[in-house]
C-alpha positions in Angstrom: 0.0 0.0 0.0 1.0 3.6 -0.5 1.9 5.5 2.0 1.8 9.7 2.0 4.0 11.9 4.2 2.9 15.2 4.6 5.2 18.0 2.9 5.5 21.4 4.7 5.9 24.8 3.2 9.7 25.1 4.2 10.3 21.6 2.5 8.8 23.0 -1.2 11.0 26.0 -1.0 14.3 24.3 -0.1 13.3 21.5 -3.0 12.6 24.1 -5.2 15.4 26.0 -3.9 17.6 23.3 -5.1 16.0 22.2 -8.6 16.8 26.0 -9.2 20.5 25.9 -7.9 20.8 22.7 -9.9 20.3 24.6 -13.1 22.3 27.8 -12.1 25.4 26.6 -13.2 24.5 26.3 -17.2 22.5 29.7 -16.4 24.3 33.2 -16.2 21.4 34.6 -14.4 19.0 31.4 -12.5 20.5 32.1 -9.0 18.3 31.5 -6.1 19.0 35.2 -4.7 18.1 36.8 -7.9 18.5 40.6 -6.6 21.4 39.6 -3.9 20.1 40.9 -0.9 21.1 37.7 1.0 17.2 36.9 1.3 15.5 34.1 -1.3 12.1 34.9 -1.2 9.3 32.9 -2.3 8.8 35.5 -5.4 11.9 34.6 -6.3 11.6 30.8 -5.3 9.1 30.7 -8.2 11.2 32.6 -10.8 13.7 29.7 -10.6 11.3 27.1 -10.8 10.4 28.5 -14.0 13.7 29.0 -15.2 14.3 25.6 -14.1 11.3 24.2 -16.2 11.3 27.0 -18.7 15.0 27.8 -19.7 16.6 31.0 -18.1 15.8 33.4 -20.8 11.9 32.9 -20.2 11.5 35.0 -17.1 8.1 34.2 -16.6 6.4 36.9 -13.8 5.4 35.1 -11.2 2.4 37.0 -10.0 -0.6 38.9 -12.0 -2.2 36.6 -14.5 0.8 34.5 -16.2 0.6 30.9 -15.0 3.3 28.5 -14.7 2.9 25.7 -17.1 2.4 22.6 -16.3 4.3 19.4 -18.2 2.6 16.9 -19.8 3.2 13.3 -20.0 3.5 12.1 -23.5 0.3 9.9 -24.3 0.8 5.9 -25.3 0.1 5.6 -28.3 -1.8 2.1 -29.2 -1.6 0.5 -32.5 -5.3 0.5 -34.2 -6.4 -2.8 -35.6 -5.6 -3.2 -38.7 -8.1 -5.7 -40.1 -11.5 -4.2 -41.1 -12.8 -6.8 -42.8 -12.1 -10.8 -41.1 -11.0 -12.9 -43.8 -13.1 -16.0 -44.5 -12.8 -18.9 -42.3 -10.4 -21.5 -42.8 -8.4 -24.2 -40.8 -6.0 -26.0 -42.6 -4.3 -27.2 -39.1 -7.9 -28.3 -37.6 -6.6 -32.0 -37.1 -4.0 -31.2 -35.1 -5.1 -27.7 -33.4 -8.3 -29.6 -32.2 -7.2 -32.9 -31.9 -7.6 -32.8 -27.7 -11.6 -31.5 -28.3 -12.4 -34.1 -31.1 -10.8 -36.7 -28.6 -13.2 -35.3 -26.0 -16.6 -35.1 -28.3 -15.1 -39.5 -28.8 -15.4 -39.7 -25.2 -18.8 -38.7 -25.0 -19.9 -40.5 -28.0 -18.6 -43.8 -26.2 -19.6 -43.1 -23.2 -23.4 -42.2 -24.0 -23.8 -43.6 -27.6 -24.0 -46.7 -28.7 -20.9 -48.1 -27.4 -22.5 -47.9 -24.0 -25.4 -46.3 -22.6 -27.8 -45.8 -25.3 -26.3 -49.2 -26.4 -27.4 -50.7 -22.9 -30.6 -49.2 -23.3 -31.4 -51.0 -26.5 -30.4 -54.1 -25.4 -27.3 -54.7 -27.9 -24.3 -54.2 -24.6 -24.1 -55.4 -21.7 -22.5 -53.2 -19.3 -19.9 -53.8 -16.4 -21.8 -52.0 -14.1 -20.8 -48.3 -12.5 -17.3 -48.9 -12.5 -17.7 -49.9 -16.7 -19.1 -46.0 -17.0 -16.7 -44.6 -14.3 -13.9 -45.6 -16.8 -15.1 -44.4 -19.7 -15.7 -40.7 -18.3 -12.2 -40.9 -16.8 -10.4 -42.2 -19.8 -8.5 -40.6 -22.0 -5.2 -38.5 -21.6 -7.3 -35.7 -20.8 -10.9 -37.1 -19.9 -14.7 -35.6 -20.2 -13.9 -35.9 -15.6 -10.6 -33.9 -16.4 -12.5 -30.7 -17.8 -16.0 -30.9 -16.4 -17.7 -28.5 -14.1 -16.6 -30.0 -10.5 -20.6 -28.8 -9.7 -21.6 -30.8 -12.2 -19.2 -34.2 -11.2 -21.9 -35.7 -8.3 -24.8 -35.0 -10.9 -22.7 -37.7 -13.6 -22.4 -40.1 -10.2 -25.5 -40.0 -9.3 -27.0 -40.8 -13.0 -24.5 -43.4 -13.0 -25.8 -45.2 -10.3 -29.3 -44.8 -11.2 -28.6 -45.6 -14.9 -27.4 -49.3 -14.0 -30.3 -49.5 -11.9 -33.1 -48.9 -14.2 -31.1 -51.2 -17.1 -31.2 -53.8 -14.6 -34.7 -53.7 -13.9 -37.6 -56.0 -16.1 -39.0 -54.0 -18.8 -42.1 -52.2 -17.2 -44.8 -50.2 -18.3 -44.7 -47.1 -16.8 -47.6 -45.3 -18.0 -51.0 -47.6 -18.8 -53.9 -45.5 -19.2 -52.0 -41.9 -18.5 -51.1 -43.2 -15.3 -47.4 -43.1 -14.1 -46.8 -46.5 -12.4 -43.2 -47.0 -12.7 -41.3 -49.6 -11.3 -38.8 -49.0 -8.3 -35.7 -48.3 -10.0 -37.1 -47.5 -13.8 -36.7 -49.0 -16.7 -36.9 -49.0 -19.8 -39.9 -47.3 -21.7 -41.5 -46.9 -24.9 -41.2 -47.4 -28.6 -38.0 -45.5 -28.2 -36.6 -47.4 -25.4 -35.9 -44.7 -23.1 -34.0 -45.2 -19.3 -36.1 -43.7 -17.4 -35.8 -43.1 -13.8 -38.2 -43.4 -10.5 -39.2 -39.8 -11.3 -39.2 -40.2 -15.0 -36.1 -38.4 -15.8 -34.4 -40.0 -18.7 -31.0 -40.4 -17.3 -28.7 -41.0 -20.6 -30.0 -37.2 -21.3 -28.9 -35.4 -18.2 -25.3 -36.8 -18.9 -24.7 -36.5 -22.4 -26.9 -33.1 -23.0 -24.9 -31.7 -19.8 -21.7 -32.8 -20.0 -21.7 -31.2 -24.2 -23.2 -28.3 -22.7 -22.1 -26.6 -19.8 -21.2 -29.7 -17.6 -18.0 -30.7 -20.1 -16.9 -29.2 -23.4 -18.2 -25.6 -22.4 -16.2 -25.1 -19.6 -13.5 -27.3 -21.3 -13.3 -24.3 -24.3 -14.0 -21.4 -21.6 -10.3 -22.8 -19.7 -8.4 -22.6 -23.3 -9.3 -18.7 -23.7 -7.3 -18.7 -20.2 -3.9 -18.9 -22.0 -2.7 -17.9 -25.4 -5.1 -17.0 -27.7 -4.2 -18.3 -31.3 -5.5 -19.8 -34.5 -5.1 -23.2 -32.6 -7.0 -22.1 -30.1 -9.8 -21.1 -32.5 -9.8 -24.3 -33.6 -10.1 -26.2 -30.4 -13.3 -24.0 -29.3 -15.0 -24.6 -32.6 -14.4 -28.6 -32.3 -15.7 -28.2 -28.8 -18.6 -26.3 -29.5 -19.1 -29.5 -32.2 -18.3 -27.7 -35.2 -16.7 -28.3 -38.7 -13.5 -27.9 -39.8 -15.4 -26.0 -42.2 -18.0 -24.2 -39.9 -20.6 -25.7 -42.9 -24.1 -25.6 -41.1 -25.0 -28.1 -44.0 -22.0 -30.3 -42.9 -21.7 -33.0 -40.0 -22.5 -31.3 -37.0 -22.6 -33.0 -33.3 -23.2 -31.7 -29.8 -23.7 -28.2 -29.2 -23.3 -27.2 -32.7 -26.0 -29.3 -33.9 -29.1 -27.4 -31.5 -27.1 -24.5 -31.9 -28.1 -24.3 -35.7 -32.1 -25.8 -35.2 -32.1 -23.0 -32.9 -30.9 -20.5 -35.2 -27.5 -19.4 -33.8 -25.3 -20.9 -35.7 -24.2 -18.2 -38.3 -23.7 -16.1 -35.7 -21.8 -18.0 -33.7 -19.4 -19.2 -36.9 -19.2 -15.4 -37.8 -17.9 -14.7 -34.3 -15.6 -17.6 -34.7 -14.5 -16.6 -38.1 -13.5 -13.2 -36.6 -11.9 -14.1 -33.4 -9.6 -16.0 -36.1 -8.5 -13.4 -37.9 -7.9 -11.2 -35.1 -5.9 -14.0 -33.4 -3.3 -13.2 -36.2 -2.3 -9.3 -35.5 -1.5 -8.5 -31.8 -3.2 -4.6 -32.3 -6.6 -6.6 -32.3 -6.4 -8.2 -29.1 -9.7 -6.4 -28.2 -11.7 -7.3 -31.4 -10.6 -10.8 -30.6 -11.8 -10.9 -27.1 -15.1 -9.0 -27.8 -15.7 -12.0 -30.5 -15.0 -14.5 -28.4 -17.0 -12.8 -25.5 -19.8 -13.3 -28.2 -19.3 -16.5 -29.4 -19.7 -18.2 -25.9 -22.5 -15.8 -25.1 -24.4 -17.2 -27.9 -23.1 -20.7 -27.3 -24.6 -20.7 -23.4 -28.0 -19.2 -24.9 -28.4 -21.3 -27.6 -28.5 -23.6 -24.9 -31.6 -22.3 -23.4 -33.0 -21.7 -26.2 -33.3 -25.7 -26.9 -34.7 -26.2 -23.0 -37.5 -23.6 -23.9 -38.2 -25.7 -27.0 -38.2 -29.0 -25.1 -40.3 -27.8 -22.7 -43.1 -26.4 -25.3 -42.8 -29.6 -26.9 -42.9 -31.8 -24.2 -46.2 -30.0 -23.3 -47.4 -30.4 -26.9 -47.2 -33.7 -26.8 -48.9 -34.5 -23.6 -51.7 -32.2 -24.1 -51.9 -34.3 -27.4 -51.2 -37.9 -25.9 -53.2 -40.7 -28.1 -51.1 -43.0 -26.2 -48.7 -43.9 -23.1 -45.7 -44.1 -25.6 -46.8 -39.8 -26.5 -46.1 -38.8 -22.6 -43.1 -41.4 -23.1 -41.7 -38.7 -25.8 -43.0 -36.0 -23.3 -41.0 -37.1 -20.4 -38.4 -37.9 -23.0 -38.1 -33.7 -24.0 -38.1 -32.8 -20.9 -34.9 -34.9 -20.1 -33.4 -33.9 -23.1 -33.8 -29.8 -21.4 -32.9 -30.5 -18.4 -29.9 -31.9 -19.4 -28.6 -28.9 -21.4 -29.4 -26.7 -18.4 -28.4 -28.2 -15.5 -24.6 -28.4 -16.3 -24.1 -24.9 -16.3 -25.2 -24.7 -12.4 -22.4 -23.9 -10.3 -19.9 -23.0 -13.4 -16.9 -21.4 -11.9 -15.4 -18.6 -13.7 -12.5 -18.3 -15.7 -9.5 -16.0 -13.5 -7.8 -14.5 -16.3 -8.5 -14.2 -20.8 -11.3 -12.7 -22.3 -14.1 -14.4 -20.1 -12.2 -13.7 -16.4 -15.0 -13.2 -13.4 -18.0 -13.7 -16.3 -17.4 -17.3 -17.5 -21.9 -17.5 -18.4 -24.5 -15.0 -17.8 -27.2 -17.5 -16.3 -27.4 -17.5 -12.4 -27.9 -20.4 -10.4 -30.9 -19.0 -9.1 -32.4 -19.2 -12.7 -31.2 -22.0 -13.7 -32.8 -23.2 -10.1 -36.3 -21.5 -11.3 -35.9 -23.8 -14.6 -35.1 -27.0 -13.2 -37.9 -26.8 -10.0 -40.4 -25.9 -13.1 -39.3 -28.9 -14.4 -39.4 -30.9 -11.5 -36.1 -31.9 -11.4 -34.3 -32.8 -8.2 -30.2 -32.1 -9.4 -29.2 -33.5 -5.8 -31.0 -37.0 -6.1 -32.7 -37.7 -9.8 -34.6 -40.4 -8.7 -36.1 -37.6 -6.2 -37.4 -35.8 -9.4 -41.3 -35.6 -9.5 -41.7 -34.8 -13.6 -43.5 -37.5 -13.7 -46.2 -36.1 -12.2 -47.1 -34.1 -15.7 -48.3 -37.3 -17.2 -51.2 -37.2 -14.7 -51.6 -33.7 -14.2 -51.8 -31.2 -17.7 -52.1 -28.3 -15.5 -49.2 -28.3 -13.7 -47.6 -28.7 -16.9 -49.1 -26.3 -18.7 -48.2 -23.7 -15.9 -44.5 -24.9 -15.5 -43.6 -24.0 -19.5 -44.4 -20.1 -19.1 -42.1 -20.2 -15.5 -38.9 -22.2 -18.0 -39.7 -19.8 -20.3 -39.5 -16.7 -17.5 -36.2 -17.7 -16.0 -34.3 -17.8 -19.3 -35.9 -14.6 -21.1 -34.9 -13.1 -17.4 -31.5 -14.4 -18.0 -30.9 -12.9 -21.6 -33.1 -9.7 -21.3 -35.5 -11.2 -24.0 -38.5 -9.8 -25.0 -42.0 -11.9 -25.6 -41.3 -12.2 -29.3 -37.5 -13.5 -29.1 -39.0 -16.6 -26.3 -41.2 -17.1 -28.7 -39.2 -17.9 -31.7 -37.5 -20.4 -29.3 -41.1 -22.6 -29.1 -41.0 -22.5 -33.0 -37.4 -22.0 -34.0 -35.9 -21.7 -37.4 -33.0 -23.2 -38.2 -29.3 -21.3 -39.7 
């Protein structure tokens, strides 16, 4: 901490005093007693200050309306961006910039794709039990446990648990007549052959729609904006994200990425992308680069949303519509798939340091608490959840849309309209 002295009268004049005496020697006349009388007085205290500051042959007058100038410090001068229009997009290096994110987006793709979980649920692998899924979250030289959201770690244990559970159980019917009568652990439901949980929480969905959201790959492309910033690093957001090597909306497309464009953010997001590139490449445009990559995962975390407002309207749709137990099947089945993407971002720590530091998401916890109570999903214990209650009661679940749909437009500052195009989105 600073500390300041105070600084008397007599202590200005004697510095002064000497700043002029200093200078005397390469000036005939900058003495301190400038009429010789033996006396230095404080009129002529301030003629050699100015000498001092002016040169001795401007003998400013010290009194009646003259002021001494005052120096100036020479202003830094920054370097303006150079690039005023961002090249196209282009990544010639994307194998090997964004070869740790594509191994990540494998390790979720074997851990909750066929090669396991939704595997197990269809009846073509038999799983090892928790330990079987334990290892495949925690392989890998940097694993989907390595970068995920520590708030988000119990969540994947607890699913775990109650995942093996419900595979091991006898194929039930939950639902017979619009009645939810599951059995004690779950099973597995419907045309579709869902997991589904004691409270009808598809399970699969709340680990592999969190952890490519913000329980996993999120956070995992956040941390890299924490150290250099390059075209590598470009790269490896845009894998994470689930992109391209091409950004091509029309191309393959997994993950994020893929809701990102049925919601309608994705050529935004690739134009943010494309610019935080090209910026990346001229060190004067450090600030364009940040600001792109500020909205880049802006849009990435609200894209997000976005799809859990659509679930949620089209989880209602179908059970208001229900011809058949296997309709609030899909229902409950939506529902899952938008809780997922929402509940990994609870409890995301920010970044200390890059573009991002102290403001890693824009969500609180306490919204993302008003979406998951509206969905009726317990984050602490799964099989606690009560969703299943909508199959019986319309109501409720016609009330609980408009209170999903309230947290996030809270969240984002949307107006009516912009929720709105979430329930019906358009695609690009």
């Amino acid at each position: 901490m600073t500390k300041f002295f105070p600084i008397t009268a007599a202590a200005i004049a004697v510095a002064l005093l000497t700043l002029a005496t200093a200078v005397s020697a390469q000036c005939t006349n900058c003495v301190g007693d400038a009429n010789a009388d033996g006396q230095v007085t404080v009129d002529e205290v301030l003629v050699a200050v100015n000498n001092a500051l002016l040169g001795c042959n401007a003998l400013a007058t010290p009194t009646g309306g003259a002021s001494t100038p005052t120096p100036t410090a020479t202003p830094t001068v920054t370097a303006e961006c150079p690039i005023t229009s961002p090249a196209p997009w282009s990544a010639p290096n994307w194998a090997t910039n964004a070869s740790e994110a594509l191994a990540l987006r494998a390790a979720l793709t074997e851990l909750t794709g066929n090669p396991a979980m939704r595997g197990a649920e269809q009846g073509t692998v038999v799983l090892g039990g928790v330990p079987h899924l334990a290892e495949l979250y925690h392989t890998g030289a940097v694993s989907l446990a390595d970068v995920a959201n520590p708030a988000f770690d119990p969540i994947v244990d607890d699913a775990f648990v109650e995942f093996i559970a419900l595979i091991a159980a006898s194929p039930h019917d939950p639902i017979v007549g619009g009645q939810w009568s599951p059995a004690s652990t779950g099973g597995i439901y419907g045309n579709s052959d869902r997991g589904l949980n004691l409270g009808g929480i598809e399970v699969r969905q709340i680990v592999d729609k969190g952890l490519f959201a913000g329980g996993a790959l999120y956070p995992y492309a956040v941390s890299l904006t924490e150290d250099e910033i390059d075209e590598a690093t470009i790269d490896a957001i845009a894998a994470a994200w689930g992109a391209n090597e091409n950004l091509d909306p029309a191309g393959t497309l997994v993950h994020s990425a893929s809701y990102s464009r049925q919601m309608g953010f994705h050529a935004e997001m690739a134009a943010a992308l494309t610019a935080a590139k090209a910026y990346a490449g001229d060190g004067a445009c450090a600030p364009q680069r940040d600001e792109a990559l500020r909205m880049f995962f802006r849009l990435w975390e609200q894209s997000m949303l976005a799809r859990t407002v659509f679930y949620a309207n089209r989880g209602l749709t179908l059970a208001s519509a229900a011809t058949s137990d296997n309709d609030y099947i899909e229902a409950l089945h939506q529902l899952g798939e938008g809780g997922g993407l929402a509940i990994g971002f609870r409890g995301l720590p920010d970044p200390q340091s890059g573009p991002l530091a102290g403001e890693g998401r824009v969500i609180s916890d306490a919204q993302l608490d008003q979406v998951l109570s509206a969905l009726r999903i317990n984050r602490t214990d799964l099989n606690q959840s009560t969703t299943a209650d909508f199959v019986e009661d319309n109501t409720a679940f016609t009330a609980a849309v408009p209170a999903v749909e309230q947290a996030v437009a809270d969240a984002y500052d949307l107006d009516a309209a912009e929720i709105a195009s979430y329930r019906t989105p358009t695609a690009g």
